[in-house]
C-alpha positions in Angstrom: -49.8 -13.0 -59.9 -50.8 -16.7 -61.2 -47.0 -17.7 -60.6 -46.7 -16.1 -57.3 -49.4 -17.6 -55.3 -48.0 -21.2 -57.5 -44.6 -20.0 -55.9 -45.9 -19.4 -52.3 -47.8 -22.7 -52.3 -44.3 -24.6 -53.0 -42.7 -22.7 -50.1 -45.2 -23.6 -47.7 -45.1 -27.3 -48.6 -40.9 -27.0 -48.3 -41.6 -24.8 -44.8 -43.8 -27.5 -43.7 -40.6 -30.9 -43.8 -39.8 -32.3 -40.8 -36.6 -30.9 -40.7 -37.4 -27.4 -41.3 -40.2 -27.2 -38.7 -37.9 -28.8 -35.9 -35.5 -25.6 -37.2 -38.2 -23.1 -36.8 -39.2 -24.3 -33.4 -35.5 -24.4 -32.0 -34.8 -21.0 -33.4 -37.6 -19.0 -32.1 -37.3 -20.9 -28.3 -33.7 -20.0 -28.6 -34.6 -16.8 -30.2 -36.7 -16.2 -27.1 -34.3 -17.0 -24.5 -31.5 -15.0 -26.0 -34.1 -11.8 -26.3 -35.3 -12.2 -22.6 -31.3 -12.3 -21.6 -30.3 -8.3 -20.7 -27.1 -7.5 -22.8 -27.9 -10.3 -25.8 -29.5 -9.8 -28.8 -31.3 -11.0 -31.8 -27.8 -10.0 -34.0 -26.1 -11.7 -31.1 -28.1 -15.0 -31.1 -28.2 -15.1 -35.3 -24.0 -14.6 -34.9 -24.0 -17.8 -32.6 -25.8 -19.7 -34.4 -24.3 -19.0 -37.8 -22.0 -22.1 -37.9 -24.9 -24.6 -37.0 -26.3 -23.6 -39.9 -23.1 -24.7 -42.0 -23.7 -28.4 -42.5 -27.3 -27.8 -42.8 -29.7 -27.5 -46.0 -30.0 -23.9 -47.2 -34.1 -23.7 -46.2 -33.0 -24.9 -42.7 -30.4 -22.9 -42.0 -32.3 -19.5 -43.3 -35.1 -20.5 -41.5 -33.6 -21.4 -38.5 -32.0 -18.2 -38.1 -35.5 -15.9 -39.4 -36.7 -18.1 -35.7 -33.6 -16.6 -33.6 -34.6 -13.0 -34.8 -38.2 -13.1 -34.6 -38.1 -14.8 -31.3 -35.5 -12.7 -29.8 -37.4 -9.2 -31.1 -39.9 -10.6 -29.0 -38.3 -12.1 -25.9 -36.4 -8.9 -25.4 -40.1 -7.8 -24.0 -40.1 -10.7 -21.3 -37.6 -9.4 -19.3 -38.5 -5.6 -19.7 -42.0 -6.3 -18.5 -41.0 -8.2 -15.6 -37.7 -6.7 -14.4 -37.7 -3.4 -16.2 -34.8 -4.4 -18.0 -35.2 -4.5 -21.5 -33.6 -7.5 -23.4 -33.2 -5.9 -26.5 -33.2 -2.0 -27.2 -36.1 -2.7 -29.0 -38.1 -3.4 -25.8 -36.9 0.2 -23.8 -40.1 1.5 -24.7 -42.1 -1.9 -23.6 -40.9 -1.3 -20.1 -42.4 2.1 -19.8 -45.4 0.7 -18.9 -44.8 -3.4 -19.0 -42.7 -2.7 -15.7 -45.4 -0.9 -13.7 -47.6 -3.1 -14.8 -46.2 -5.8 -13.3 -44.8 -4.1 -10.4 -49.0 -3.2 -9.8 -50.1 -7.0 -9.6 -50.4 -7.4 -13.8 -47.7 -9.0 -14.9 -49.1 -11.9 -16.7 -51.6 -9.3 -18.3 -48.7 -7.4 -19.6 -47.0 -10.6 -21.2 -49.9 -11.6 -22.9 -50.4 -8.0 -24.0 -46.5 -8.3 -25.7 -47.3 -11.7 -27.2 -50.3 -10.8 -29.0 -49.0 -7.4 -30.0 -46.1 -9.2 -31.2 -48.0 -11.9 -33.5 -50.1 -9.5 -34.8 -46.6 -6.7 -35.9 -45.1 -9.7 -36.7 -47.6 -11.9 -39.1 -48.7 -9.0 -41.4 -44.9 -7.8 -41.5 -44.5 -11.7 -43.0 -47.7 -11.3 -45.0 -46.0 -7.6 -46.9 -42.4 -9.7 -47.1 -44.4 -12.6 -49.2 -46.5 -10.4 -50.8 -44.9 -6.8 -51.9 -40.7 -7.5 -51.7 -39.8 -6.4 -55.4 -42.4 -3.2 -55.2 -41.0 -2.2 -51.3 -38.0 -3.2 -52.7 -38.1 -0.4 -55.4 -39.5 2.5 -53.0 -37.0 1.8 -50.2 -34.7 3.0 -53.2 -36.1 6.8 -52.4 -34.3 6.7 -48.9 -31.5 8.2 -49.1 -29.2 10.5 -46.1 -31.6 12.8 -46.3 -34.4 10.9 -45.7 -32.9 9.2 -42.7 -31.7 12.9 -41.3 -35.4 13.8 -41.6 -36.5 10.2 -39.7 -34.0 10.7 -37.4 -34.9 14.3 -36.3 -38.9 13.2 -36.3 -37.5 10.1 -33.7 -35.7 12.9 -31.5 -38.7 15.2 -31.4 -40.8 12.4 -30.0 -39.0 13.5 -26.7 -42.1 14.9 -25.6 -43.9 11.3 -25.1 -40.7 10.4 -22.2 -40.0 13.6 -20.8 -41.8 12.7 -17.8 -43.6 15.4 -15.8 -40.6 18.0 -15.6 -40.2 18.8 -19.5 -36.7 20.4 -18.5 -35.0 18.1 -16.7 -36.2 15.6 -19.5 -34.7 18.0 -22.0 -31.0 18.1 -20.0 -31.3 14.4 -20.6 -31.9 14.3 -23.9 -28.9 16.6 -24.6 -26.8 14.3 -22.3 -27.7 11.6 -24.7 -26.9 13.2 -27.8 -23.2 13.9 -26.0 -22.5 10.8 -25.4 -23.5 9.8 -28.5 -20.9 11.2 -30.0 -17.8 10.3 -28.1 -15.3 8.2 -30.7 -14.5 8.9 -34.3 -16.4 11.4 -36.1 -18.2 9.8 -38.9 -17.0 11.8 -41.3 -13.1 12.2 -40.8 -12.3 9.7 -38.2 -11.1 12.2 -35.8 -11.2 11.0 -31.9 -13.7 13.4 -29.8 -14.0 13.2 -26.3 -12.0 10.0 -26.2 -9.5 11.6 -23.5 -6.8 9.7 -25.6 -8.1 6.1 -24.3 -8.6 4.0 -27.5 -11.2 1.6 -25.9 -13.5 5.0 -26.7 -12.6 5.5 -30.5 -15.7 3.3 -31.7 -17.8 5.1 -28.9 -19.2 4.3 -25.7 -20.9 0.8 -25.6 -24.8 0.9 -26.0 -25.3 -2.5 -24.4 -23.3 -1.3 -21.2 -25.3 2.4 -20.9 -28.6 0.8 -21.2 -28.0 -1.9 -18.9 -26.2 0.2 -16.7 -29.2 3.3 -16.6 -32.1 1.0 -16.7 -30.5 -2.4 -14.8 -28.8 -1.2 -12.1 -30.8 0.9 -10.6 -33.6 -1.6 -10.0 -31.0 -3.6 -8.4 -30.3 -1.0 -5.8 -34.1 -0.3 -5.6 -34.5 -3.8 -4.8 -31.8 -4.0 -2.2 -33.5 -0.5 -0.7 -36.9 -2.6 -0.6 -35.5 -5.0 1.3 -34.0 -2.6 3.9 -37.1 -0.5 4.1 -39.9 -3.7 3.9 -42.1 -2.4 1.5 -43.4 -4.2 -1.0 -41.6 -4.4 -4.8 -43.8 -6.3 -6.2 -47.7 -6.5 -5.3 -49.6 -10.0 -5.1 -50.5 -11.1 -9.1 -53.8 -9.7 -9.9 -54.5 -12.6 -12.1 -53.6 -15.8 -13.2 -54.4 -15.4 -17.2 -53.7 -17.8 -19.5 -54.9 -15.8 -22.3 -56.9 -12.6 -23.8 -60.1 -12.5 -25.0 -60.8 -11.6 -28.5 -62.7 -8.3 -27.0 -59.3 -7.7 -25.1 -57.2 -7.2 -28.1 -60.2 -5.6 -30.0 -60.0 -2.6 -27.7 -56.6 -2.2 -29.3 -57.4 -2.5 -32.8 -56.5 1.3 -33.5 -53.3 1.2 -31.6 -51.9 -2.1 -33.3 -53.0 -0.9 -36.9 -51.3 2.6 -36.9 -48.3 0.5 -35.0 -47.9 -2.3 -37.5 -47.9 0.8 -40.5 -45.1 2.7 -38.4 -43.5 -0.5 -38.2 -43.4 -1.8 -41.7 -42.6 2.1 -42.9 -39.5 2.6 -40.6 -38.8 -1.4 -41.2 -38.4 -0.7 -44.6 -35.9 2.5 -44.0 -32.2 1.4 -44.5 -30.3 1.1 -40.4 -33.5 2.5 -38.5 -34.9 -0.7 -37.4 -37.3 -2.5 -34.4 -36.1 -0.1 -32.2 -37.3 3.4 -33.4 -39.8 1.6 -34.9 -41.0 1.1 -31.2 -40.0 4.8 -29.8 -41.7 6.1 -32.7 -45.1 4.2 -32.3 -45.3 4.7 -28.6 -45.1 8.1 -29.2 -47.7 8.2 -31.4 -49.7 5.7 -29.4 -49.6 8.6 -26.5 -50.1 11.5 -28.6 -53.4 10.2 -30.6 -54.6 8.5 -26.8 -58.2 9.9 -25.2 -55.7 9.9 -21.5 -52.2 10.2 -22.5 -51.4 11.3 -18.7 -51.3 7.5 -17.5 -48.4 6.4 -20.2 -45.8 5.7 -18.1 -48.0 4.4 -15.2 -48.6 1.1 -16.3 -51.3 0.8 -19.4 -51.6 -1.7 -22.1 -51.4 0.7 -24.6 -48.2 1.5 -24.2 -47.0 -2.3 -24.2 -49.0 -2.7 -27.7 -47.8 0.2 -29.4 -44.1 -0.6 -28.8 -44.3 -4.9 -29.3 -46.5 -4.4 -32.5 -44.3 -2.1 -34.4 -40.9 -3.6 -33.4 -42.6 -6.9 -34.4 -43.9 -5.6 -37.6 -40.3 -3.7 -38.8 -39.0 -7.3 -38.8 -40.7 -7.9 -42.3 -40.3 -4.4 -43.4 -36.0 -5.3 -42.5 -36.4 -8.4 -44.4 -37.9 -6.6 -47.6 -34.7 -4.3 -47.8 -32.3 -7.0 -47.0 -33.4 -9.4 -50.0 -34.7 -6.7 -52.4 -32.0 -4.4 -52.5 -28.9 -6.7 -50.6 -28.9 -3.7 -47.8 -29.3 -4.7 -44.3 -31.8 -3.1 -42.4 -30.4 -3.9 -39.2 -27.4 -5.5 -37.7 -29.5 -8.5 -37.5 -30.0 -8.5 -41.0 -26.5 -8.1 -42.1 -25.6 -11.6 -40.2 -28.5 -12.6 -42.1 -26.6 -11.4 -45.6 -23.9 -13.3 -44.3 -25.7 -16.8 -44.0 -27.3 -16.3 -47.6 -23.8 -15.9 -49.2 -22.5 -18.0 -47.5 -25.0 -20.1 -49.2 -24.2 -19.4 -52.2 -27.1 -16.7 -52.8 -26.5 -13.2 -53.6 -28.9 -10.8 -51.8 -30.5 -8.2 -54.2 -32.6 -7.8 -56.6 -31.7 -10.9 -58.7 -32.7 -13.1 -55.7 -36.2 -14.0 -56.2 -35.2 -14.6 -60.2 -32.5 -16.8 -59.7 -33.7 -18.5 -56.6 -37.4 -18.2 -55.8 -38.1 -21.6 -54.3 -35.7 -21.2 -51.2 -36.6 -17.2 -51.5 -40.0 -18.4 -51.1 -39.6 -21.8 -48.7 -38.1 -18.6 -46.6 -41.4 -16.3 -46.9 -43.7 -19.3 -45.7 -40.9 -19.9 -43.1 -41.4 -16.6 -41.6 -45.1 -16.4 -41.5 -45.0 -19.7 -39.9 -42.3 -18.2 -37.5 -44.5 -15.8 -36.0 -47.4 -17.9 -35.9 -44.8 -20.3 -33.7 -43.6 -17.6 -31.5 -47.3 -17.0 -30.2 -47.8 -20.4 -29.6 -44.3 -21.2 -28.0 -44.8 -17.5 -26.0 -47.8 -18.8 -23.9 -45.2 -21.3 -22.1 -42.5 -18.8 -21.3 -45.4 -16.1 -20.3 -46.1 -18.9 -17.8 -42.8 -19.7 -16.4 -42.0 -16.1 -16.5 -44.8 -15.3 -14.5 -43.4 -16.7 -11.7 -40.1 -14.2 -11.9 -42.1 -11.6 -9.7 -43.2 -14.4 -6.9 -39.0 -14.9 -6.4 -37.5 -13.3 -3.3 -35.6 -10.1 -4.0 -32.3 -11.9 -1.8 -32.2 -14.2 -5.0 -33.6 -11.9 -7.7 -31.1 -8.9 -7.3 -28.0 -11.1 -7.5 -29.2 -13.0 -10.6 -30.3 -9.9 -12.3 -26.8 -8.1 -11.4 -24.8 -10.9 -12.4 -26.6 -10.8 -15.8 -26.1 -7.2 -16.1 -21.9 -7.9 -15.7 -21.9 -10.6 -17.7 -24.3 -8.5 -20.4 -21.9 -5.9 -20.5 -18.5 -8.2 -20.7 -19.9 -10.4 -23.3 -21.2 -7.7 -25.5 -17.2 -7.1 -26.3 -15.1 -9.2 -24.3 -13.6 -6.0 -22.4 -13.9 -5.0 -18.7 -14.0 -1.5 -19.9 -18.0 -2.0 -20.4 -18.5 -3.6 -16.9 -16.7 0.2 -15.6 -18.9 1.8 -18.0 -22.0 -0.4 -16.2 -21.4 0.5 -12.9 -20.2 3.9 -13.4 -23.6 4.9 -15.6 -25.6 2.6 -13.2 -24.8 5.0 -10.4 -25.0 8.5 -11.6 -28.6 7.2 -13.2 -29.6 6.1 -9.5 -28.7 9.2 -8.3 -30.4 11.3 -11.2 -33.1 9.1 -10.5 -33.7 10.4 -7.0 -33.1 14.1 -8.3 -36.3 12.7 -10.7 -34.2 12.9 -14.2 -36.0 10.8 -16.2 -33.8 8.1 -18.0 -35.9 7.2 -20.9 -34.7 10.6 -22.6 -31.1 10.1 -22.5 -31.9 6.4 -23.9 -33.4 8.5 -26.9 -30.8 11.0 -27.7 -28.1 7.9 -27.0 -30.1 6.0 -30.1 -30.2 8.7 -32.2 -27.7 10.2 -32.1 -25.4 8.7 -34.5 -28.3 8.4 -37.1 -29.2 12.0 -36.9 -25.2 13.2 -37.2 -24.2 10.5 -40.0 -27.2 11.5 -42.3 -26.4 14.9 -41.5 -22.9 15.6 -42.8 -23.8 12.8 -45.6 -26.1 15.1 -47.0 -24.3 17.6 -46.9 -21.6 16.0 -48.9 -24.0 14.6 -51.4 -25.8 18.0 -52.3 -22.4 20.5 -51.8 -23.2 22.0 -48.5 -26.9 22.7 -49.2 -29.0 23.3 -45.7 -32.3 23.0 -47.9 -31.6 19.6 -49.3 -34.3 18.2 -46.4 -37.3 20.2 -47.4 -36.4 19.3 -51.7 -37.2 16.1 -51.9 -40.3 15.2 -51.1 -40.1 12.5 -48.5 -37.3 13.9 -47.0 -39.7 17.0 -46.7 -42.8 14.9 -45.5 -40.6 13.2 -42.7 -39.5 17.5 -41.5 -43.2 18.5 -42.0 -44.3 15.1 -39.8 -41.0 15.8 -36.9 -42.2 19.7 -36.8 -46.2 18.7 -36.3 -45.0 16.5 -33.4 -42.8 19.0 -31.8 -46.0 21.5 -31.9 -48.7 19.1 -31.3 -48.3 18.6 -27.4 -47.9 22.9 -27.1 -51.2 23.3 -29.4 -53.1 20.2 -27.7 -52.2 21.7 -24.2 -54.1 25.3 -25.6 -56.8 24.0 -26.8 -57.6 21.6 -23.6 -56.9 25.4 -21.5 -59.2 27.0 -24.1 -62.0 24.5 -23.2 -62.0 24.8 -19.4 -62.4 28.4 -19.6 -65.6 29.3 -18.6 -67.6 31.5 -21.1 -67.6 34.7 -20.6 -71.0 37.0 -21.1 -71.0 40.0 -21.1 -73.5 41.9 -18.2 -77.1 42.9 -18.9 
């Protein structure tokens, strides 16, 4: 323990150079930027910046890029608060109620909701990554198919929490989602399904383009129906806050500790990542809430829940990535890539061989988060001002963000078709009242759910009980079944106590 506080002292004096901190202040403002942008992405902004960090020291160049993902994780929330659109997927859930918040007067409120929700996910998810990487390292070692089959199916029952108030249209959704999901090559064999013999479908329909396309577009065409009708988009801002008070937060202390533990534990599973991390939280932010009839409406619950966890899966990502050499997320494995590039193998040699840049990078990304707060107060106010433009020049920018989104995200014109095509049947659905959100869901876990599946399968010789004999793979069923029952049983008991009590005549 002696040499490990010795250890984490040096990094802080390396993280604290000149050079580094001007790296760690670039990467999470152009972390930031890149998050708030709809259609880019932390992996997205790490990938760009990859051959800056050639000619640069190792520390630098690590740190530079922890900035970019950090900063984007959180910038994804910007844009989903104040447009609806969420920057990364790891925001969908942020818009659920950051949008009507600001759409209500609130926006600021729900900014500096996401930024403190965010700091808080995101410096104890540092504080585990100094601290407990070789022991995390060793349990995320139990996760195997099973286990992320069993995660996987506890994500999808979450439905309940974005159903909306018609349970079965919600549910149509939610299958619609898993279908999609599996257009392309079936993870197993590589057969084509549902590609109707056009190749740019054998790697599946692009995520990027649905989600900008179901949740983008039609506020577009909402806006441009606004403007036709004169009603009013956005109301006046309620406030002009600068910051929250410590009471403010404190309300939330429940809500951001069982957020930043969902985090950290689905962080630390291989491929789930920020943004089940957030579905999963915000469902259990609803489910455990005195009035979970107003998630959805616009309440800074639901903004914590999400922006803490995804914040706070960051570390847990981290953990697996230099612990075991695994990415945890997309992000992650462009991350791999800049450490051997290098010249450092990720894995469980890594703190052995090389613990002062190993721990110049812990320092690095505690100081990170502490940066993104900081940095996150000027863009809250500059992005405050979003809601005050005219919708003549909002719509245009935001659609012309949403095409260039979906081109960028693959250089192909196929995913602007697939933008405006799933941008209009969603408008449509919309004003059937289909609720979006659950299609979003089944879209994300789909793949998850299906690869794990016929993995464990293979792994155990076609043996259906494999989930339920191991023990975490069991806990994680258990834990998906309680949640599907919970809402039926909570909904009898409420009935239970309105009935008046009956006695029987004299």
């Amino acid at each position: 323990m002696h040499d490990t506080f010795q250890l984490i002292a040096v990094g802080f004096s390396h993280a604290f150079t000149l050079s580094n901190v001007i790296a760690m202040i670039a990467g999470t403002s152009i972390g930031i930027v890149i998050g708030a942008l709809p259609g880019m992405s932390a992996t997205t902004g790490m990938a760009l910046l990859l051959p800056v960090t050639f000619n640069i020291s190792v520390e630098c160049g690590l740190l530079m890029l922890a900035g970019v993902y950090c900063g984007a994780v959180y910038g994804g929330s910007i844009s989903a608060i104040l447009v609806g659109i969420p920057g990364t997927a790891a925001s969908i859930p942020t818009a659920f109620d950051g949008f009507p918040m600001a759409k209500d007067g609130r926006a600021r409120e729900a900014l500096l909701y996401a930024l403190y929700a965010s700091a808080v996910g995101g410096v104890v998810s540092a504080l585990v990554l100094m601290f407990l990487t070789p022991v995390i390292g060793r349990f995320a070692l139990r996760f195997g198919p099973p286990e992320m089959f069993a995660v996987g199916i506890w994500g999808m029952f979450m439905v309940s929490s974005v159903v909306g108030k018609d349970v079965i249209k919600g549910l149509i959704m939610a299958t619609i989602g898993l279908i999609v999901s599996t257009v392309g090559a079936d993870p197993v064999n590589g057969v084509p399904r549902m590609t109707f013999d056009n190749v740019n479908f054998i790697g599946g329909i692009e995520f990027v383009s649905l989600v900008l396309g179901t949740l983008a577009l039609p506020r577009v065409l909402e806006m441009v129906e606004t403007l036709r009708t004169e009603k009013v988009f956005y109301k006046a801002l309620v406030s002009r806050k600068w910051y929250l008070k410590p009471s403010e937060l404190f309300n939330h202390w429940k809500n951001m500790l069982m957020s930043t533990i969902i985090g950290l534990i689905v962080g630390i599973a291989p491929a789930a990542g920020p943004t089940m991390a957030a579905i999963i939280s915000y469902n259990e932010a609803k489910r455990s809430s005195r009035y979970p009839e107003k998630f959805g409406t616009g309440i800074a619950d639901g903004v914590v829940a999400s922006e803490t966890a995804n914040n706070a899966s960051t570390g847990g990502d981290m953990v697996l990535t230099l612990a075991l050499g695994v990415p945890g997320s997309a992000a992650c494995a462009v991350f791999i890539g800049a450490l051997i590039m290098k010249g450092l193998q990720p894995g469980p040699q890594l703190l052995r061989n090389n613990p002062i840049p190993v721990y110049t990078f812990f320092a690095g990304f505690l100081l990170v988060n502490i940066l993104f707060f900081i940095i996150g107060h000027l863009f809250i106010q500059a992005g405050g001002q979003v809601v005050r433009t005219p919708l003549q020049i909002l719509a245009p920018c935001i659609l012309v963000f949403c095409v260039l989104g979906a081109y960028a995200s693959s250089n192909s014109m196929v995913n602007v078709n697939i933008l405006v095509v799933s941008g209009l049947a969603a408008y449509f659905l919309g004003k059937m009242r289909f609720p979006m959100p659950p299609f979003i869901l089944g879209l994300i876990l789909g793949p998850l759910i299906e690869a794990n599946f016929w993995a464990s399968l293979l792994i155990s010789y076609n043996d259906y009980f494999v989930f339920f004999k191991r023990p975490l793979a069991a806990g994680f069923m258990i834990l998906a079944i309680a949640t599907l029952i919970a809402p039926t049983v909570y909904g009898w008991v409420k009935a239970k106590k309105r009935q008046p009590a009956w006695h029987e005549p004299e």
